[in-house]
N, C-alpha and C positions, 0 to 999 in steps of 0.2 A: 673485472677488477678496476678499483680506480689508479688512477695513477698518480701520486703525490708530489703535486710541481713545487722546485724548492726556492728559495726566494732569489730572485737575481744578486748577483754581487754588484757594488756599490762600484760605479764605474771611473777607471781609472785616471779616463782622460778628466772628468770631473773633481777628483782628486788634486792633479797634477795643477788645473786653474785654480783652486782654491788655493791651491800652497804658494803659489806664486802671487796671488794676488795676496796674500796675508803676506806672504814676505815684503813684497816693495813695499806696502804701507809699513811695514816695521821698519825698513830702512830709511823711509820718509819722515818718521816720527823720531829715530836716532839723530841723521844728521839737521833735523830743523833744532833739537836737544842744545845738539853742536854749537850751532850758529848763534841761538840765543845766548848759550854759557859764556861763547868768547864775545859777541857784542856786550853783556853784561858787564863783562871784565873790562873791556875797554871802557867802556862809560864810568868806569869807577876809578880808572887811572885817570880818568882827564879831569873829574872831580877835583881826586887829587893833585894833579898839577896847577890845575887852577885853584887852590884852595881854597875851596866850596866850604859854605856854612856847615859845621854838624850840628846837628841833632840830637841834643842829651836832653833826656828825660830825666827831669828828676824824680826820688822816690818820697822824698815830704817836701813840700814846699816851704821848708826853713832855712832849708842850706842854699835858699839860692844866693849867688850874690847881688852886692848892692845896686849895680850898674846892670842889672839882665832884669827884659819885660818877659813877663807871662801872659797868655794865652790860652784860656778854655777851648780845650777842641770839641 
């Protein structure tokens, strides 16, 4: 008779690296998330305190006013 070898199981210690290495890259990729949000925030309060030019787009160019230059982007 033959003997029917059955497939090895998928080994544990190989598991156990994979998870760990898939987790710190997820933690990596949360707190750099972090980092960017709150520097974002901060560069947008200093805008604001420095009162930095905005940015209005108009939607026809009739309403602009007299004293505002336009620019083709």
């Amino acid at each position: 008779m033959k003997t029917i070898e059955l497939p090895r199981a998928f080994p544990l210690r190989t598991l156990i690296v994979c998870f760990t290495i898939w987790l710190i890259a997820t933690e990596i990729l949360v707190f750099d998330q972090i980092k960017f949000d709150s520097r974002t925030r901060l560069l947008e309060q200093a805008a604001r305190a420095l009162h930095g030019p905005e940015v209005i787009v108009p939607n026809e160019p009739s309403h602009v006013p007299s004293g505002a230059k336009m620019q083709t982007l």
